[in-house]
C-alpha positions in Angstrom: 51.5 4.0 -116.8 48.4 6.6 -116.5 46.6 8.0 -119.6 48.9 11.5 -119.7 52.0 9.2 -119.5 53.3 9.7 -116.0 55.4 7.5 -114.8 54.4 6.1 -111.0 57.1 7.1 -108.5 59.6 5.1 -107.2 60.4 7.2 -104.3 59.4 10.5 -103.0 61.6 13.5 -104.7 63.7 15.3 -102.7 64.8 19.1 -101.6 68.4 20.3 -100.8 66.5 23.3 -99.0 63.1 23.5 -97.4 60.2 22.6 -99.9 58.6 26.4 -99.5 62.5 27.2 -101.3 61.4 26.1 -104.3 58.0 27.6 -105.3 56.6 31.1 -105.8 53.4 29.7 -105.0 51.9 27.0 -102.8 48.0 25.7 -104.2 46.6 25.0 -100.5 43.5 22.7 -100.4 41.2 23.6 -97.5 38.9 20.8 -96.3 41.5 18.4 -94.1 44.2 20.3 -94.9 44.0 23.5 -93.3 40.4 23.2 -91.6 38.3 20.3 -90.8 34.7 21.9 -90.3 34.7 24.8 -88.2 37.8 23.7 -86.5 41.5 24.5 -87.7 43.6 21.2 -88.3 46.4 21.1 -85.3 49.4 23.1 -86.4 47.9 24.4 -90.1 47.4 27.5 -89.1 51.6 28.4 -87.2 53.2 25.6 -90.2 50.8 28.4 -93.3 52.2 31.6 -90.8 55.6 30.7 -91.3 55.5 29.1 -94.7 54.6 33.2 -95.3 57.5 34.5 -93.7 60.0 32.6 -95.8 58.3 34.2 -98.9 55.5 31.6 -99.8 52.7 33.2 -101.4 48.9 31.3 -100.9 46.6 30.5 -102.7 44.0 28.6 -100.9 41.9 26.5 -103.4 38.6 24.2 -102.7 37.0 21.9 -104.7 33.9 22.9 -102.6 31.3 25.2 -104.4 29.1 25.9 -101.3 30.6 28.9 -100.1 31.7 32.5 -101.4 35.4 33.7 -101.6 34.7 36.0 -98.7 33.0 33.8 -96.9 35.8 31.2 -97.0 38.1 34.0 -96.1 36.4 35.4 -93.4 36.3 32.0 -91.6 40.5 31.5 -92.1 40.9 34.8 -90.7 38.6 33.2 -88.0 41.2 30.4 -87.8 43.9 32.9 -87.6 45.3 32.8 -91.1 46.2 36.4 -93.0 44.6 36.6 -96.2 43.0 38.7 -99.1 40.1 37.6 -100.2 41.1 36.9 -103.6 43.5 34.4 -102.4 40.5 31.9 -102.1 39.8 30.2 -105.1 36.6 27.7 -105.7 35.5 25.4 -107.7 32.3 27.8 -108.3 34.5 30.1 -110.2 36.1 27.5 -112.2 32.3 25.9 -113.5 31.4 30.0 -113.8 34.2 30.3 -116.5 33.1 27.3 -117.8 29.7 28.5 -118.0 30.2 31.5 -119.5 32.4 30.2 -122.2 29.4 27.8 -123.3 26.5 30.8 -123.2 26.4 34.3 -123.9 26.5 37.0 -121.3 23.1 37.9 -119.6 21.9 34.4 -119.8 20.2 32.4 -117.4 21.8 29.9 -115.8 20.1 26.9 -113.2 21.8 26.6 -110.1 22.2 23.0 -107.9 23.7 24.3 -105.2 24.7 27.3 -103.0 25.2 31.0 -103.1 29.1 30.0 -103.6 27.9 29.2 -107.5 25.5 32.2 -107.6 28.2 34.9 -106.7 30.3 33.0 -109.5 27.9 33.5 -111.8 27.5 37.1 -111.3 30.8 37.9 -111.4 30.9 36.8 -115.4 27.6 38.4 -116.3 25.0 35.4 -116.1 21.8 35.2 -113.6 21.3 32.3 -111.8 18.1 31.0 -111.6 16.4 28.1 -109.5 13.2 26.3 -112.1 13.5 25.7 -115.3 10.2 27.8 -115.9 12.8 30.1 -115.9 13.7 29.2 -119.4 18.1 28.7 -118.5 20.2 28.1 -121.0 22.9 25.9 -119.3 22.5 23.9 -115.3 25.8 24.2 -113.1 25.7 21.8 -109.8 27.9 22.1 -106.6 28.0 21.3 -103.2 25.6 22.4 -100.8 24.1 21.6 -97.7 20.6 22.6 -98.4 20.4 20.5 -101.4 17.5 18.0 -101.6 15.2 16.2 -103.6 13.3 19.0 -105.1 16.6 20.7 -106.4 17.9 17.4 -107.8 15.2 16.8 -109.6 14.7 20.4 -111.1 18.0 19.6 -112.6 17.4 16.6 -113.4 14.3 18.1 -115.4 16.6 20.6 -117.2 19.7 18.3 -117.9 17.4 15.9 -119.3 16.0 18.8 -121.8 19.6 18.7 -123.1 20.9 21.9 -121.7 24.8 22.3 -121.1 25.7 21.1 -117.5 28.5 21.9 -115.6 29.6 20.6 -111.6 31.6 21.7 -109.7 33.5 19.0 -109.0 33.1 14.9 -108.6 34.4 14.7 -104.9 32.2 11.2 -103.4 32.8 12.5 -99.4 33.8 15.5 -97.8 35.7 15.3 -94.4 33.0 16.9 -91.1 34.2 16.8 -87.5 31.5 14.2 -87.6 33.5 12.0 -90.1 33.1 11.4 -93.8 29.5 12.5 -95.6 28.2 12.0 -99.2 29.9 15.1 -101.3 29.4 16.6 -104.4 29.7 13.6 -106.5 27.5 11.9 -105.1 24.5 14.3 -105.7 25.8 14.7 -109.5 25.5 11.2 -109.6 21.6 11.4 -108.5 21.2 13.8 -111.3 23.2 11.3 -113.9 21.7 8.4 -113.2 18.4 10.0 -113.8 19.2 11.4 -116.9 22.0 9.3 -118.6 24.0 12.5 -119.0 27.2 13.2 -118.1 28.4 16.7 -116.9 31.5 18.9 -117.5 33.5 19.1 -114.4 35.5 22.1 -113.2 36.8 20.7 -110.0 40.5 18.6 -109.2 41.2 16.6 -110.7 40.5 18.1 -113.6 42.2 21.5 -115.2 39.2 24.5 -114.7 40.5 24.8 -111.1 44.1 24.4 -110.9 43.8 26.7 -114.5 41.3 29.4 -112.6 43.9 29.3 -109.7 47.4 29.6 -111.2 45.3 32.7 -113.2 44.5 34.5 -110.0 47.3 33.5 -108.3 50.0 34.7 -111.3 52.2 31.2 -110.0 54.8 30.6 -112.2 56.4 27.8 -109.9 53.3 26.1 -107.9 53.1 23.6 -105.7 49.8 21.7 -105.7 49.1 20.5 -101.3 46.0 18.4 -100.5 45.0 15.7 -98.8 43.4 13.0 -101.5 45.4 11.4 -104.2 42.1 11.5 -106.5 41.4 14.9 -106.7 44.9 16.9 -105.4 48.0 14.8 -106.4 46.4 13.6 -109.5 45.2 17.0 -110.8 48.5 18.4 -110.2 50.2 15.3 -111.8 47.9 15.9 -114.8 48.4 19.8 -115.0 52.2 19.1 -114.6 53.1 20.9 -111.0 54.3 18.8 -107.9 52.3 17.8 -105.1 52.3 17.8 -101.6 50.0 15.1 -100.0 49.3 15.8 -96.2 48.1 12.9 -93.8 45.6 15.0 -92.0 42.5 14.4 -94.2 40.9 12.1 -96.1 44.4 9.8 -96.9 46.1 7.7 -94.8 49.5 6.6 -95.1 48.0 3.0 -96.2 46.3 5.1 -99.0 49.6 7.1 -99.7 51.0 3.5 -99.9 49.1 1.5 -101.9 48.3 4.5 -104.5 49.9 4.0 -108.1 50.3 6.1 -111.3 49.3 9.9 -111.0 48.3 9.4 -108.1 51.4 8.8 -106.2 52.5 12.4 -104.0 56.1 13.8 -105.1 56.1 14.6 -101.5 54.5 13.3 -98.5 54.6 14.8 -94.7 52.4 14.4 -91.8 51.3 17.9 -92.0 51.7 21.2 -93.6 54.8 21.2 -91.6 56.2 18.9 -94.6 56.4 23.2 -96.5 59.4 23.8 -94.4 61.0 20.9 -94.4 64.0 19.1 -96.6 63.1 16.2 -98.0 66.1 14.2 -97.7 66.9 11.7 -100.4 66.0 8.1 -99.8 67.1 5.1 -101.2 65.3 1.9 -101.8 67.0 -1.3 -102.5 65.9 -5.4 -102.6 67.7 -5.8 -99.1 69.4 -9.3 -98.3 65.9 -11.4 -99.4 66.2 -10.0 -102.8 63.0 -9.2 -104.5 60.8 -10.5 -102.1 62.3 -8.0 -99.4 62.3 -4.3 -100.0 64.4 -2.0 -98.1 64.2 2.1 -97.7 66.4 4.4 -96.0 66.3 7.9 -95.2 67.6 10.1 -92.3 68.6 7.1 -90.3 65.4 4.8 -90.2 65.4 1.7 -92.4 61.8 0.7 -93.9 61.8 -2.6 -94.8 58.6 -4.3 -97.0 58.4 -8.2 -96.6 55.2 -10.9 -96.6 53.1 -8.1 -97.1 53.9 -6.6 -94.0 55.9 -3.1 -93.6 58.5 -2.9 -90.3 60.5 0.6 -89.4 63.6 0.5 -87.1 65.3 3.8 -86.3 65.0 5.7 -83.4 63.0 8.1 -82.3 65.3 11.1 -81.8 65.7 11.2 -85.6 63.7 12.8 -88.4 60.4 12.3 -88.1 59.8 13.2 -92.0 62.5 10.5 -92.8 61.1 8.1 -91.2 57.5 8.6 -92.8 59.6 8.4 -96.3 61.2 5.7 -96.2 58.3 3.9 -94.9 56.6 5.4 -98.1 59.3 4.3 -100.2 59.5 0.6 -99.3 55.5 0.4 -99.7 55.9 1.9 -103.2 58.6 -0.7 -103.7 56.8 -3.4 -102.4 53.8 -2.5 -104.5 55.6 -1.8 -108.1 56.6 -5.8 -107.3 53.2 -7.1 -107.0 53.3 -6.9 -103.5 51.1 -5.9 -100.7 52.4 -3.6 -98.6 50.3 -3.3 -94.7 51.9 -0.3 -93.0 49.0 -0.5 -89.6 51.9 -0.5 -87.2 54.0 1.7 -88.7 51.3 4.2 -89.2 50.5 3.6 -85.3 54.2 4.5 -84.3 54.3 7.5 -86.8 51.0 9.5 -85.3 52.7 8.5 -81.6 55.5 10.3 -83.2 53.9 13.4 -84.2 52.1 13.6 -80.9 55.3 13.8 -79.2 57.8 16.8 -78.6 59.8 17.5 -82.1 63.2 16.8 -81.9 65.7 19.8 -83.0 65.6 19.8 -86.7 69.4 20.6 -88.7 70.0 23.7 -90.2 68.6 24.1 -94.5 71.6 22.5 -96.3 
């Protein structure tokens, strides 16, 4: 069991009505969820339209620090996606408040990063600065792609003089169209290593952000959706909202399978599709080889989990979402036994799947 006491899941939950039914307020990571780069992820864009429709409000919430709220705005609407731009919510805001609750308004504050943190700092009073000749009273780092060695180490010069220090966020990678590059964490960990400090974060998985977001977004039933189990499913499992995990970013479904504790999804889908679906219930059992053979069902398809290997039968004109589930499930149940659980075919046969024409989907129970 994790630190806060969360129990790991032994399935995914389940809906009687589409997912977006139940919440006020959907928490929408950006970075391999909605966009990867420049470029919208297939589908994001029509799945967030009509999430919308049915009465979904968004908040669209980044652990990344880089950019301003308008910025990030501007390029959804870019995308295609209808939005204020308050409904964007960064990590820079977060390590502002955090900031700004450590040193009195008007102070100086060292910037690592981008004009994402400066604009934060602004908003709560407090000028950002870039040396340390400029006599700071607190250092707050983020994510940017200017950064280099003469930044680092100007932190590194003020964090070692024992002023407060805030990141952004601890993220190792974030997702280019190239493929995965160093993120945040990695760069606070320059910083750290040189100093032996050790920084208060803002970002998921930790509260500043999901706090700062439920704040602006007045959610009083929110859904947490991301695409890593370290930073979105755990920060919600922390805060105490349900998650959403989407297999377009950073996780695959053999991370979604082999994750553990709070960092297992209460829902899983393919996409943001997975907002306007029912999750139907599956069920999970030790099949005719007893404990050494796990078996899930759901909508038809039959996972089952045995010498470390995961096989799905179904067919293919059923649901898609089920059959992801179940496959889910018996990985889960494979792994709560001390089992390993490889799901490479089944992961091959899902994204053939998704590629393929949808089947007509039953009418919300």
């Amino acid at each position: 069991m994790p630190p806060d006491g969360r129990a790991a899941l032994a399935t995914p939950r389940c809906t009687t009505r589409p997912l977006v039914d139940g919440h006020d307020v959907a928490l929408v990571d950006l970075d391999g969820v909605v966009y990867r780069g420049r470029h919208p992820v297939h589908g994001a864009v029509s799945h967030l339209v009509a999430a919308r429709r049915r009465g979904l409000r968004l908040g669209y919430v980044t652990n990344n620090a880089a950019r301003t709220p308008a910025e990030v705005a501007a390029h959804l609407r870019e995308l295609g996606v209808a939005l204020d731009d308050g409904d964007v919510v960064t990590a820079a805001q977060a390590a502002a408040r955090l900031v700004a609750a450590t040193v009195p308004t008007g102070s100086r504050v060292l910037v690592i990063g981008g004009p994402g943190l400066e604009h934060a700092l602004e908003e709560h009073g407090l000028e950002p600065v870039r040396s340390l000749d400029d006599s700071p009273a607190a250092v707050v780092q983020g994510f940017h792609r200017s950064i280099g060695w003469e930044q680092l180490a100007e932190g590194a010069y003020a964090v070692a003089s024992g002023l407060p220090w805030v990141a952004s966020n601890l993220d190792r990678t974030v997702p280019t169209p190239r493929g995965t590059a160093p993120g945040n964490g990695t760069l606070v960990a320059a910083v750290r290593e040189a100093t032996g400090a050790t920084p208060q974060v803002a970002g998921k998985p930790e509260p500043a952000l999901i706090d700062e977001s439920v704040l602006r977004t007045r959610a009083e039933r929110p859904l947490m959706v991301g695409d890593r189990l370290d930073t979105d499913v755990s920060g919600a499992a922390r805060w105490g909202m349900p998650s959403l995990l989407v297999l377009t970013g950073v996780t695959s479904l053999q991370g979604c399978v082999d994750a553990v504790g709070d960092e297992r999804p209460d829902y899983v889908a393919g996409d943001l599709g997975g907002l306007l679906a029912v999750h139907t219930p599956v069920t999970v059992d030790g099949g005719q080889g007893g404990a050494a053979e796990m078996v899930a069902r759901c909508d038809g398809w039959i996972a089952t989990a045995k010498r470390g290997r995961v096989r799905l039968d179904g067919t293919d004109r059923g649901e898609r979402l089920g059959a992801l589930r179940a496959t889910v499930a018996a990985g889960w149940a494979a792994r709560d036994a001390g089992q390993h659980a490889d799901v490479g075919e089944v992961a091959e046969r899902l994204a053939a799947m998704m590629d393929a024409p949808a089947p007509a989907t039953r009418s919300p129970r």
